[in-house]
PyMOL Python script that loads the backbone (N, CA, C, O; Angstrom):
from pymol import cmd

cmd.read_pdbstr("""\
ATOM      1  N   UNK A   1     100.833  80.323  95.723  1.00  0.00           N
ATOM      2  CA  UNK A   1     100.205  81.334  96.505  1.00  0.00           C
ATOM      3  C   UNK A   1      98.746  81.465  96.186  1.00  0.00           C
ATOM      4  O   UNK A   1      98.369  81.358  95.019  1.00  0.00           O
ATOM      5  N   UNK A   2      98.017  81.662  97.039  1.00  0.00           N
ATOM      6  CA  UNK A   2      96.321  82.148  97.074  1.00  0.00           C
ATOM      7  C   UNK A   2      96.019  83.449  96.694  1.00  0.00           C
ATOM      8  O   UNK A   2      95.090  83.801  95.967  1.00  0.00           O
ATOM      9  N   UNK A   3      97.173  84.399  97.429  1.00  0.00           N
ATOM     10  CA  UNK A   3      97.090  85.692  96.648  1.00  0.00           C
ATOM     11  C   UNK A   3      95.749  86.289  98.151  1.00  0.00           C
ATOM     12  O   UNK A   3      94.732  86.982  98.116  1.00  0.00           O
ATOM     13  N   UNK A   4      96.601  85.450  99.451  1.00  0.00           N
ATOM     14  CA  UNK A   4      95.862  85.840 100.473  1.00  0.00           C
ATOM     15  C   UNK A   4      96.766  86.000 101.640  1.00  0.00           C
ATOM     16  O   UNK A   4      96.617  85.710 102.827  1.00  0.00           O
ATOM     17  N   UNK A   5      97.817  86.579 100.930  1.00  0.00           N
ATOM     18  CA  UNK A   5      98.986  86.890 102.188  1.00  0.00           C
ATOM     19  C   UNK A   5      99.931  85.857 102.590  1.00  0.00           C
ATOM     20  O   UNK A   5     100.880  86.080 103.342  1.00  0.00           O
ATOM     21  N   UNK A   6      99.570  84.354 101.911  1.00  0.00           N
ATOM     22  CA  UNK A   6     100.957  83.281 102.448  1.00  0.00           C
ATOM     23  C   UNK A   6     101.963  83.368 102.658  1.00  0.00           C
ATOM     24  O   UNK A   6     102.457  84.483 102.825  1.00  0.00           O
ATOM     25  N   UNK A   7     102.564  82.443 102.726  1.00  0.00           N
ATOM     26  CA  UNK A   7     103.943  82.365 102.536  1.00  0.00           C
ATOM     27  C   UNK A   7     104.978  82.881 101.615  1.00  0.00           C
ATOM     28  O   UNK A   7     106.123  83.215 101.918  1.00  0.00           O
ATOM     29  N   UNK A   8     104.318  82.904 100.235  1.00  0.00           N
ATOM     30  CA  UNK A   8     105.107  83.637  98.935  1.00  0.00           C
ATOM     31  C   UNK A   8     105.500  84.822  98.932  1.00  0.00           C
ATOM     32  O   UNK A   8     106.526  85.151  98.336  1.00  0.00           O
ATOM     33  N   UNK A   9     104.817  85.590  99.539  1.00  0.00           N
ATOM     34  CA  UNK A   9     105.037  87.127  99.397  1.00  0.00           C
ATOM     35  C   UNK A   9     106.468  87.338 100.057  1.00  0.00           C
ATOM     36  O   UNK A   9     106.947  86.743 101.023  1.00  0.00           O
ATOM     37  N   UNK A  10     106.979  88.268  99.336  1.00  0.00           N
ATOM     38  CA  UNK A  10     108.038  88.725 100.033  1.00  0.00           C
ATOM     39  C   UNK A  10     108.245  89.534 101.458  1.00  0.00           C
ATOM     40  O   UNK A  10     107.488  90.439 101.806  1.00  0.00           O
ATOM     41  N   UNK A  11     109.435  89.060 102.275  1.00  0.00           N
ATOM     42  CA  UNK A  11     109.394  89.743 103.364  1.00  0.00           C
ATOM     43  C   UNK A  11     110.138  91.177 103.550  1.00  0.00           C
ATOM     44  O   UNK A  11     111.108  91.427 102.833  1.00  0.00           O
ATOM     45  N   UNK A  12     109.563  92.364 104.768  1.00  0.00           N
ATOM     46  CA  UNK A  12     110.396  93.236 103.910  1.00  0.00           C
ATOM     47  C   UNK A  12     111.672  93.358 104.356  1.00  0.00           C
ATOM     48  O   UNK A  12     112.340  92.841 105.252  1.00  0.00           O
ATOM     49  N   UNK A  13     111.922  94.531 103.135  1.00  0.00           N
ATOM     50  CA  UNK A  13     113.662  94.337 103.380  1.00  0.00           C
ATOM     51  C   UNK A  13     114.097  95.295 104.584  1.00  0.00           C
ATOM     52  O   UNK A  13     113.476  96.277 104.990  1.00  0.00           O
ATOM     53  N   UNK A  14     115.406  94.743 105.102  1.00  0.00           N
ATOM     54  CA  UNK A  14     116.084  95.482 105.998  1.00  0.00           C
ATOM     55  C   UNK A  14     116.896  97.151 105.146  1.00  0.00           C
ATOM     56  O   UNK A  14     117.587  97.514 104.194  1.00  0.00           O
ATOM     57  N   UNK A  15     116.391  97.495 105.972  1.00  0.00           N
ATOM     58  CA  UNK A  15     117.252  99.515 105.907  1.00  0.00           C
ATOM     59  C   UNK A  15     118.337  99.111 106.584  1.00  0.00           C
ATOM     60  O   UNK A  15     118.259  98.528 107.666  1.00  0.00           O
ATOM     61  N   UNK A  16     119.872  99.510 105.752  1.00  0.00           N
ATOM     62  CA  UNK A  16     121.037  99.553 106.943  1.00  0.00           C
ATOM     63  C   UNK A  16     121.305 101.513 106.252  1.00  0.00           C
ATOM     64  O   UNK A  16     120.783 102.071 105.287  1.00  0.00           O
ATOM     65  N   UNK A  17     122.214 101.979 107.172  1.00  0.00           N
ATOM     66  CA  UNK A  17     122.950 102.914 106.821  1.00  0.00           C
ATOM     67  C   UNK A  17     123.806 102.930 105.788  1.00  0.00           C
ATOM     68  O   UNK A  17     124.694 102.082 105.871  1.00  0.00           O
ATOM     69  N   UNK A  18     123.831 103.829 104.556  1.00  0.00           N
ATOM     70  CA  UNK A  18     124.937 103.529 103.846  1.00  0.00           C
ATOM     71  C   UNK A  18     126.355 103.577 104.154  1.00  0.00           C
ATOM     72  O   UNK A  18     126.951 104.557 104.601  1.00  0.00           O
ATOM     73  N   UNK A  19     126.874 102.374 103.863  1.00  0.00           N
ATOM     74  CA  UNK A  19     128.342 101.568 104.590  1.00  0.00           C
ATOM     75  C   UNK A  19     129.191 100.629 103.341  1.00  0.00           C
ATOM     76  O   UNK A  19     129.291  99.402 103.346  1.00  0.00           O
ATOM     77  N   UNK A  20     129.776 101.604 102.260  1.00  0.00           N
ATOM     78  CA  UNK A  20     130.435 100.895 101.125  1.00  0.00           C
ATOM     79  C   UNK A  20     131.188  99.662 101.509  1.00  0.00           C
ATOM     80  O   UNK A  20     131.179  98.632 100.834  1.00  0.00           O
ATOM     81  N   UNK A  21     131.843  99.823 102.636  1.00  0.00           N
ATOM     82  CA  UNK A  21     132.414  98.371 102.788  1.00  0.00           C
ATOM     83  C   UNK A  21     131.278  97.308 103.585  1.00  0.00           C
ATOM     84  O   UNK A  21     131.939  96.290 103.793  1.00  0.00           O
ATOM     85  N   UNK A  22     130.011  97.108 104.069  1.00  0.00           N
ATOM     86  CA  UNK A  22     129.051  96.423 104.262  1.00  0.00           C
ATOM     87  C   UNK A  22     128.557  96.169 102.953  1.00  0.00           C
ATOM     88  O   UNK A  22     128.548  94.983 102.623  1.00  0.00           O
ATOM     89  N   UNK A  23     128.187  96.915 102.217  1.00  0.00           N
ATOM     90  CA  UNK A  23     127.209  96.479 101.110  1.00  0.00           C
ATOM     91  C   UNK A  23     128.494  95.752  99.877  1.00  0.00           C
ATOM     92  O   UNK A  23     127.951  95.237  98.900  1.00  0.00           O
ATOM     93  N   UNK A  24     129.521  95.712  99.877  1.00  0.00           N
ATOM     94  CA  UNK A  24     130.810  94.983  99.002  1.00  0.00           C
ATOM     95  C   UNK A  24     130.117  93.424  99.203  1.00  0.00           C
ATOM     96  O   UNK A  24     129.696  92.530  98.469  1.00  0.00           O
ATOM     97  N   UNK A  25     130.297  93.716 100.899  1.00  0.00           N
ATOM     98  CA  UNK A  25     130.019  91.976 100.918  1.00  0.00           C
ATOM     99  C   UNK A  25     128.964  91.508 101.605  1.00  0.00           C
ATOM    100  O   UNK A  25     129.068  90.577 102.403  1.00  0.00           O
ATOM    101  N   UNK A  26     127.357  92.401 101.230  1.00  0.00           N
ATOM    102  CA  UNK A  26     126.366  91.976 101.235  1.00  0.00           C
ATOM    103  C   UNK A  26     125.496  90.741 100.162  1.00  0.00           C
ATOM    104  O   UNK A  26     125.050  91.108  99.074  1.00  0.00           O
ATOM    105  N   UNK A  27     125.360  89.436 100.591  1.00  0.00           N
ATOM    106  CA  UNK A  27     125.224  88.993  99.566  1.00  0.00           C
ATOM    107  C   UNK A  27     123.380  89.550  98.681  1.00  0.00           C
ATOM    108  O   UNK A  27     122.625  90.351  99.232  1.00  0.00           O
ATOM    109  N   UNK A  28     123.150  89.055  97.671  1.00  0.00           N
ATOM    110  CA  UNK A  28     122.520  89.874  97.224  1.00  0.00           C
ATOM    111  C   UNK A  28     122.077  88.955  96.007  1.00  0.00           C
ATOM    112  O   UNK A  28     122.555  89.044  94.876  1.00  0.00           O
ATOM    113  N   UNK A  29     120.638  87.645  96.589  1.00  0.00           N
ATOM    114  CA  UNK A  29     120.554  86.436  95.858  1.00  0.00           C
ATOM    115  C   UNK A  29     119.770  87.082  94.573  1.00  0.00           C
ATOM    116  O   UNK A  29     118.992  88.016  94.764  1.00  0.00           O
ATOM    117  N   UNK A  30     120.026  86.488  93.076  1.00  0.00           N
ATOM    118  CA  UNK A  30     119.086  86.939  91.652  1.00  0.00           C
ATOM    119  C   UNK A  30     117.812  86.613  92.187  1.00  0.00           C
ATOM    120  O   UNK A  30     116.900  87.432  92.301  1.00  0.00           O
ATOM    121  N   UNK A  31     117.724  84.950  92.643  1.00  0.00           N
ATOM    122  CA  UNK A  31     116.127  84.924  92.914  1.00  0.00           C
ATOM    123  C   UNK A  31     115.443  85.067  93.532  1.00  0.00           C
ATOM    124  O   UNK A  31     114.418  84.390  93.613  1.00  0.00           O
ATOM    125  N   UNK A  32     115.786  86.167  94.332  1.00  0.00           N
ATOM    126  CA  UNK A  32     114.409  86.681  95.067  1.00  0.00           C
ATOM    127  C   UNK A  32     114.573  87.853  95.270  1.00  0.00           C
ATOM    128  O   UNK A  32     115.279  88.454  94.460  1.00  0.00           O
ATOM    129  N   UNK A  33     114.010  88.571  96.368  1.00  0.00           N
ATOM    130  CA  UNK A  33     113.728  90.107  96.720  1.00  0.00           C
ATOM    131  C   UNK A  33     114.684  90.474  97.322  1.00  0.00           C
ATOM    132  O   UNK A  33     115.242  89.798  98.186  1.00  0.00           O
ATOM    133  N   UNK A  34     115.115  91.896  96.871  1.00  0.00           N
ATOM    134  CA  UNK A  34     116.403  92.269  97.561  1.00  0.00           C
ATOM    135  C   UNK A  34     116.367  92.136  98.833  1.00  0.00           C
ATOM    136  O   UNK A  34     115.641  93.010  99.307  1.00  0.00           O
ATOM    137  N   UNK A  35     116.931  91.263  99.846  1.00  0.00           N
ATOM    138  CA  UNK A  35     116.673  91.450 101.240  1.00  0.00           C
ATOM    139  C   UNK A  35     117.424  92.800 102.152  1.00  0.00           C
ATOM    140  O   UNK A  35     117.245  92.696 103.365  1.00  0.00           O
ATOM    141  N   UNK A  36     118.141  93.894 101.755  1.00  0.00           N
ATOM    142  CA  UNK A  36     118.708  94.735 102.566  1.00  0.00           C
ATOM    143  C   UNK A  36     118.613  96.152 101.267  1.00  0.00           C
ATOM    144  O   UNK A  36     118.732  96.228 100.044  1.00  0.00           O
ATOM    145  N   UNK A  37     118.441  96.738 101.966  1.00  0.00           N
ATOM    146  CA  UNK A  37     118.599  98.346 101.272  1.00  0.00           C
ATOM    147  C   UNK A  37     119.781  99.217 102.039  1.00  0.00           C
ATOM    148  O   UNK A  37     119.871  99.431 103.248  1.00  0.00           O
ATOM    149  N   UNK A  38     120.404  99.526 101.286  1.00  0.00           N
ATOM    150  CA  UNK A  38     121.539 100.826 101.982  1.00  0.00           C
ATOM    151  C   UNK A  38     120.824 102.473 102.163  1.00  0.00           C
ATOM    152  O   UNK A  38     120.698 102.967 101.042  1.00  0.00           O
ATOM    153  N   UNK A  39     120.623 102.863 102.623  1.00  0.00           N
ATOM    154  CA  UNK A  39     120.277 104.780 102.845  1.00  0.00           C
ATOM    155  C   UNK A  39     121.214 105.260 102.952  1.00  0.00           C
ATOM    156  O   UNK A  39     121.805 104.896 103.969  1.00  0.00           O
ATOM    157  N   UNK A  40     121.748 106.008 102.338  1.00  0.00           N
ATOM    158  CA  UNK A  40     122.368 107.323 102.409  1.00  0.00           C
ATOM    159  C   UNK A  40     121.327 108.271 103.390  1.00  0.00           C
ATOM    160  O   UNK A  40     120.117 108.076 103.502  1.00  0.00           O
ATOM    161  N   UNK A  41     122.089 109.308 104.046  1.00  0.00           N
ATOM    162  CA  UNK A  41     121.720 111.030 104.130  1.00  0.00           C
ATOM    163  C   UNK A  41     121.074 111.531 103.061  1.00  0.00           C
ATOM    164  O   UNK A  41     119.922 111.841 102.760  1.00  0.00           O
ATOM    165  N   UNK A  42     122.039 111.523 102.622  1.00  0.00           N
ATOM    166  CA  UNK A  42     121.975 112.510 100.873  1.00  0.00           C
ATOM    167  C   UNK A  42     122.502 111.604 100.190  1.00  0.00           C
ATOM    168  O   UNK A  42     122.874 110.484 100.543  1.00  0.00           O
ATOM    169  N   UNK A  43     122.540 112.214  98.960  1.00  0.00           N
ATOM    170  CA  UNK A  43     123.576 111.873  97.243  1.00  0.00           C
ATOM    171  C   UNK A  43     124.897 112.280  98.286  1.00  0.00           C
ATOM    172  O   UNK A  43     125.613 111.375  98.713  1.00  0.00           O
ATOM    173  N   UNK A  44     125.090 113.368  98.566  1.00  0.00           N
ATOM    174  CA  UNK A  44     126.828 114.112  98.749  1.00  0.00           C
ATOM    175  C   UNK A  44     126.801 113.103  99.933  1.00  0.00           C
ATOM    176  O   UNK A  44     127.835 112.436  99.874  1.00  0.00           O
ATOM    177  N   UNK A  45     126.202 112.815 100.745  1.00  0.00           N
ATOM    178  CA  UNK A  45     126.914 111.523 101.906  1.00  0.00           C
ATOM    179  C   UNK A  45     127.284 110.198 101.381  1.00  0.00           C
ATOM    180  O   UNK A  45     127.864 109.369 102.082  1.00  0.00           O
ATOM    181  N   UNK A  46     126.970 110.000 100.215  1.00  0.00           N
ATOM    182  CA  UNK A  46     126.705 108.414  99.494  1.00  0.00           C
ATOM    183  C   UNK A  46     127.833 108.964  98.209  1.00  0.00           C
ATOM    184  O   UNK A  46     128.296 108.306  97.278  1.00  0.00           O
ATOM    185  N   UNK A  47     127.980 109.922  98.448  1.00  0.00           N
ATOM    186  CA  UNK A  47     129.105 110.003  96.915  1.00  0.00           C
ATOM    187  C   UNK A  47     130.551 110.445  97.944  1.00  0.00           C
ATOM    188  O   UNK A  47     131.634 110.201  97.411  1.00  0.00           O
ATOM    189  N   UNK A  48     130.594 111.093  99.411  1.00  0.00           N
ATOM    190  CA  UNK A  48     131.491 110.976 100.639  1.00  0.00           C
ATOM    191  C   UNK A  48     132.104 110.071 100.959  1.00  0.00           C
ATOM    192  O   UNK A  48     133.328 110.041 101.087  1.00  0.00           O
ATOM    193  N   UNK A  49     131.095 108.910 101.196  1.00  0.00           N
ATOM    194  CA  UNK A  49     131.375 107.989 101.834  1.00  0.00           C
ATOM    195  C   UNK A  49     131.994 106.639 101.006  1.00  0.00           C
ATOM    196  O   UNK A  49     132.693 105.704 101.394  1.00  0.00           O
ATOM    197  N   UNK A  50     131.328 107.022  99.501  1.00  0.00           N
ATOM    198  CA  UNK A  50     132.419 105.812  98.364  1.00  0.00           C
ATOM    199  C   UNK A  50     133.377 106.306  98.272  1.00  0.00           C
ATOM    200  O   UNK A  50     134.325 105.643  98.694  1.00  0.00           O
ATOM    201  N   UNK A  51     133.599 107.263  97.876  1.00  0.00           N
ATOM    202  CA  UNK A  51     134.731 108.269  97.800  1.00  0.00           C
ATOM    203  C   UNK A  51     135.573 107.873  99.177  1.00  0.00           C
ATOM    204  O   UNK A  51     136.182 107.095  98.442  1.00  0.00           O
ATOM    205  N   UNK A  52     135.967 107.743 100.016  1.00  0.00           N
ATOM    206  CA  UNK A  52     136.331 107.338 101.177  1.00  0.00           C
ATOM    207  C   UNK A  52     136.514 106.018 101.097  1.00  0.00           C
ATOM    208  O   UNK A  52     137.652 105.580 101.264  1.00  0.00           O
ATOM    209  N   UNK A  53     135.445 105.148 100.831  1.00  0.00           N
ATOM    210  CA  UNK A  53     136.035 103.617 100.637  1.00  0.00           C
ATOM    211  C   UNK A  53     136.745 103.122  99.940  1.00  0.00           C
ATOM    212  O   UNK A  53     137.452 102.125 100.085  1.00  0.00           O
ATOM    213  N   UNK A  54     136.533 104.153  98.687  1.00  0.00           N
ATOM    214  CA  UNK A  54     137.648 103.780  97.483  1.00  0.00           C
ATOM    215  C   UNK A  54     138.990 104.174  97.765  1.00  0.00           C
ATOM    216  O   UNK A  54     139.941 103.464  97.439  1.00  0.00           O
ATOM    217  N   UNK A  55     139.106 105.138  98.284  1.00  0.00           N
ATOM    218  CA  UNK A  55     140.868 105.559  98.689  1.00  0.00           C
ATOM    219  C   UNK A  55     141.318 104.581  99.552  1.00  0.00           C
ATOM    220  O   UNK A  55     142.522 104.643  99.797  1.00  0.00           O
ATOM    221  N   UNK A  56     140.543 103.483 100.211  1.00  0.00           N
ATOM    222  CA  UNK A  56     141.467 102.536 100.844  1.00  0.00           C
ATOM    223  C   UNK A  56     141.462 101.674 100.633  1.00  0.00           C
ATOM    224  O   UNK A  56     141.783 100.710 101.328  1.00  0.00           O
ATOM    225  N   UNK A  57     140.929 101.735  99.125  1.00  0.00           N
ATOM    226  CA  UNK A  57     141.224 100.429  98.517  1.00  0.00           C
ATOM    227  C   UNK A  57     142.481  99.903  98.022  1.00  0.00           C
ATOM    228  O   UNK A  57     143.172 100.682  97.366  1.00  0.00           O
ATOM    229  N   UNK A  58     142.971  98.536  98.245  1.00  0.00           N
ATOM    230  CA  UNK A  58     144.175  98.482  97.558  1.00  0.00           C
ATOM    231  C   UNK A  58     144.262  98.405  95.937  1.00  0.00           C
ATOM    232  O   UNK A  58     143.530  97.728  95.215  1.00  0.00           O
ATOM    233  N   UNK A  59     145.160  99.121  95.594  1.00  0.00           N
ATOM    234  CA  UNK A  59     146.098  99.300  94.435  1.00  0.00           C
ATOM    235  C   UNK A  59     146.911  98.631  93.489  1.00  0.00           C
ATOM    236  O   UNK A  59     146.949  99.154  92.375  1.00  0.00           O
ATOM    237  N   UNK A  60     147.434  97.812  93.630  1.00  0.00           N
ATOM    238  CA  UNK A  60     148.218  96.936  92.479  1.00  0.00           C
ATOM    239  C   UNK A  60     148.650  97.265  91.566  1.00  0.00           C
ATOM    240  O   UNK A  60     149.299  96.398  90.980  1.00  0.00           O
ATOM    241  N   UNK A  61     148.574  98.599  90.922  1.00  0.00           N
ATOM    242  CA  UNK A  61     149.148  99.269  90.212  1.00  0.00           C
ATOM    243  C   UNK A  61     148.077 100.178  89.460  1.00  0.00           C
ATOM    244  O   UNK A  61     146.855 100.179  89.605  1.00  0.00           O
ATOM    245  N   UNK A  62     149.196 101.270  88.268  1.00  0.00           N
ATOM    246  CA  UNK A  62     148.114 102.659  88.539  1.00  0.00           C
ATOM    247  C   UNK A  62     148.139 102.606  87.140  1.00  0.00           C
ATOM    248  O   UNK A  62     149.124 102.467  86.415  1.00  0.00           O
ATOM    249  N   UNK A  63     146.552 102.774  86.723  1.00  0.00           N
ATOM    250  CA  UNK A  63     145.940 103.022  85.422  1.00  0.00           C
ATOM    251  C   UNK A  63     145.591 104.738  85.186  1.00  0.00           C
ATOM    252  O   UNK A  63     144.987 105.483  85.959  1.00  0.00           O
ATOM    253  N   UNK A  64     146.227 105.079  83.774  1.00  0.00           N
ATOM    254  CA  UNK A  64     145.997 106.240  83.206  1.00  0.00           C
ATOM    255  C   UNK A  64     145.661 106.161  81.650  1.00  0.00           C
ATOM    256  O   UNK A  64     146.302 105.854  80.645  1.00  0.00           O
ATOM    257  N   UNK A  65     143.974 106.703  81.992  1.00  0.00           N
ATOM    258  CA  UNK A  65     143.561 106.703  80.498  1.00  0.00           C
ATOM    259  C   UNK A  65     143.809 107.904  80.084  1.00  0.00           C
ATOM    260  O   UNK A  65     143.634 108.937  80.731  1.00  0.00           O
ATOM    261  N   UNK A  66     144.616 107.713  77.959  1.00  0.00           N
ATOM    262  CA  UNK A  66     144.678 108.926  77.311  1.00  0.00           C
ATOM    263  C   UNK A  66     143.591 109.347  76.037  1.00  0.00           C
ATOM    264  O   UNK A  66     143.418 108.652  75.036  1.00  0.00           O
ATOM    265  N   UNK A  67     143.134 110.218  76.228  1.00  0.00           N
ATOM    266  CA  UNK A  67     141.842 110.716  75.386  1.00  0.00           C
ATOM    267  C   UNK A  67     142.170 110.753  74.205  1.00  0.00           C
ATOM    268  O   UNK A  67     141.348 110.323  73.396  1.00  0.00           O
ATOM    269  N   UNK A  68     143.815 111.411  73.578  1.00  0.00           N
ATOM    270  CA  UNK A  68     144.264 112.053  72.745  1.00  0.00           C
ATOM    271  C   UNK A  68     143.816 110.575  71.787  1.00  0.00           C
ATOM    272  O   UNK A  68     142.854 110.410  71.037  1.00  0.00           O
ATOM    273  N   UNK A  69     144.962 109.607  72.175  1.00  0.00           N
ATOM    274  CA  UNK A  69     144.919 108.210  71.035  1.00  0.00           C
ATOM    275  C   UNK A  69     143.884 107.332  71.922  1.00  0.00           C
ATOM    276  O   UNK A  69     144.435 106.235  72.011  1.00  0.00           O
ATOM    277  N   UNK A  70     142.742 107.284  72.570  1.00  0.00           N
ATOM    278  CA  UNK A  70     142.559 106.029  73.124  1.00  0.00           C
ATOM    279  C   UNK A  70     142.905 104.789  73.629  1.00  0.00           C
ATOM    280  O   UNK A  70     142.545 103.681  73.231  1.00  0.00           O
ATOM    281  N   UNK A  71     143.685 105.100  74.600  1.00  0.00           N
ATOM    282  CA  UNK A  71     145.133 104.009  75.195  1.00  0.00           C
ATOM    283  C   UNK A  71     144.864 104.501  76.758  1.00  0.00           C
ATOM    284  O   UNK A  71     144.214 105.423  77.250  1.00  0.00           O
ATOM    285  N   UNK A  72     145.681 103.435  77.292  1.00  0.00           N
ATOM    286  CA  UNK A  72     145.534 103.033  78.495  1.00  0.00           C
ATOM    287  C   UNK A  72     146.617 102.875  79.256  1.00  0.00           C
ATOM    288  O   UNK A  72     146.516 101.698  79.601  1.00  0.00           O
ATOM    289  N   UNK A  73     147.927 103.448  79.911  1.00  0.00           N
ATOM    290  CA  UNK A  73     148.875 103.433  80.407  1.00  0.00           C
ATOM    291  C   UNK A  73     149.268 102.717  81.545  1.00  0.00           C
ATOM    292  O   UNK A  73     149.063 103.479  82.489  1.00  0.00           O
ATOM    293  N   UNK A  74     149.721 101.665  81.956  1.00  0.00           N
ATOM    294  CA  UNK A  74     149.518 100.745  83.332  1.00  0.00           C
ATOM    295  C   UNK A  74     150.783 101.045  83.871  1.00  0.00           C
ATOM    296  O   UNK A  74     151.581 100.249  83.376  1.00  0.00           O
ATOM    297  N   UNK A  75     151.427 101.918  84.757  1.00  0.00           N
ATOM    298  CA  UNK A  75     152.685 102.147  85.536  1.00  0.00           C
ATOM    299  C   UNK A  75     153.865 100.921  85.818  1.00  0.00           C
ATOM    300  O   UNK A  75     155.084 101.020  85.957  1.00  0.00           O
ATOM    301  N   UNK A  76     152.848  99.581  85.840  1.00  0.00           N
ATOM    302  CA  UNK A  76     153.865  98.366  86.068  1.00  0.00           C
ATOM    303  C   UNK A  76     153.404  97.742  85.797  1.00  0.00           C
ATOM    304  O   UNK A  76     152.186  97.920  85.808  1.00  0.00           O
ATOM    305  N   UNK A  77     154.132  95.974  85.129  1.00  0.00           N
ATOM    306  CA  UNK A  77     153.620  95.133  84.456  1.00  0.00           C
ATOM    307  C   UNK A  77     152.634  94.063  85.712  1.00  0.00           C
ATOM    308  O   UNK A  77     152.934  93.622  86.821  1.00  0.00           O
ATOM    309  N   UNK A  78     151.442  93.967  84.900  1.00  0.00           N
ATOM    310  CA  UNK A  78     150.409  93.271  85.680  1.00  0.00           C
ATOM    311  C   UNK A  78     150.151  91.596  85.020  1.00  0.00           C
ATOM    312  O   UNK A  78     150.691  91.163  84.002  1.00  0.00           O
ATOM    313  N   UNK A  79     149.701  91.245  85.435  1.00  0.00           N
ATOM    314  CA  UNK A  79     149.263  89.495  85.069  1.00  0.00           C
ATOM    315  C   UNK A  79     147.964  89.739  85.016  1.00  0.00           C
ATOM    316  O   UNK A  79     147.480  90.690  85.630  1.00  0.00           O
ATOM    317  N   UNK A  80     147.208  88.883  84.249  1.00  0.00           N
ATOM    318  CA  UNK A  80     145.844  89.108  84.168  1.00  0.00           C
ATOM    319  C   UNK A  80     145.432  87.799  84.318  1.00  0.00           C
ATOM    320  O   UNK A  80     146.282  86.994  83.936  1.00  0.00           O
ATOM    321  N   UNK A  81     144.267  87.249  84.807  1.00  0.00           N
ATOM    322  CA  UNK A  81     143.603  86.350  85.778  1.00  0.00           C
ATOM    323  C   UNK A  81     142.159  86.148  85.000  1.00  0.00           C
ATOM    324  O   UNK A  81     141.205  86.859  84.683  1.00  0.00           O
ATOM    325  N   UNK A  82     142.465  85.081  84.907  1.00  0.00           N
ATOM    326  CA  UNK A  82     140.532  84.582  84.160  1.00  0.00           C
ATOM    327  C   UNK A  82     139.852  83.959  84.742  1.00  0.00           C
ATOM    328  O   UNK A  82     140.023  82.743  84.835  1.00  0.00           O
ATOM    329  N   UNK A  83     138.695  84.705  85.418  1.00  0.00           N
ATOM    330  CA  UNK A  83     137.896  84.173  86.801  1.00  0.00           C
ATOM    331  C   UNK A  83     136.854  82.997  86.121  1.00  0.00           C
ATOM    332  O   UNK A  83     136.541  83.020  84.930  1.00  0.00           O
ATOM    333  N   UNK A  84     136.567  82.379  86.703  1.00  0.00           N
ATOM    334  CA  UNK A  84     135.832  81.009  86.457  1.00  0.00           C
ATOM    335  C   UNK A  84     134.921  81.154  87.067  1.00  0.00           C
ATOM    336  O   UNK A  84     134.967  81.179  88.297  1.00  0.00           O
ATOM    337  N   UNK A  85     133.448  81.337  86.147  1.00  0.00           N
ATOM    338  CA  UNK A  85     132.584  81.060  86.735  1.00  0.00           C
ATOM    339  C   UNK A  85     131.408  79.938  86.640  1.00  0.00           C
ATOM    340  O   UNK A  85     130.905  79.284  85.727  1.00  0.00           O
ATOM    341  N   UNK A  86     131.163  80.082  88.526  1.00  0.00           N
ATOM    342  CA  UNK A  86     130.336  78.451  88.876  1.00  0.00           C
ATOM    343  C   UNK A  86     129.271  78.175  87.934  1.00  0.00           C
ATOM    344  O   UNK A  86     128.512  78.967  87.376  1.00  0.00           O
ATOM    345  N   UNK A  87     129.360  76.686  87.841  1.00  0.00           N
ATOM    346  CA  UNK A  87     128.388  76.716  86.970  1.00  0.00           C
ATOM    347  C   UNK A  87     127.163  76.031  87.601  1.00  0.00           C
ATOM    348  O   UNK A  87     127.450  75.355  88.589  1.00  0.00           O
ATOM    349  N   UNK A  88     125.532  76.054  87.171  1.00  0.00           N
ATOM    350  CA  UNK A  88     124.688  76.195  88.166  1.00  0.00           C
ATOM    351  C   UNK A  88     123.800  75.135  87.644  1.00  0.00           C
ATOM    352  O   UNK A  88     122.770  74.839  88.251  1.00  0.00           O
TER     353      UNK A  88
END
""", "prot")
cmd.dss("prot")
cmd.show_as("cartoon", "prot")
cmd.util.cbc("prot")
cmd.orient("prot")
């Protein structure tokens, strides 16, 4: 860059509405500039509206943490999965 407006500079980013299930699977590259921003209303529309996405999220079974001993209660037996990641 010249540091005269080229090509390098970043372009700006897109405003969408905040939309928890859009921004899940917004991709969202390390090397460069965030290309999309979410807006909320408010905090209480953006804490509404996760709140809402999360209840339809699916379940697989139900976690209860206990304060008393520091333990973790899982309602049914789960399998656990070791994600692999790409290498670059």
């Amino acid at each position: 860059g010249d540091g005269e407006g080229g090509d390098d500079l970043p372009r700006r980013p897109e405003i969408r509405p905040w939309d928890p299930s859009d921004a899940a699977v917004q991709d969202f590259p390390i090397t460069t500039y965030q290309p999309v921003y979410f807006l909320a209303e408010s905090l209480q529309d953006a804490k509404d509206r996760m709140r809402r996405y999360c209840e339809d999220l699916p379940r697989p079974f139900f976690a209860l943490y206990n304060s008393h001993n520091s333990t973790v209660h899982i309602d049914r037996p789960i399998r656990r999965s070791v994600l692999e990641m790409p290498r670059t």
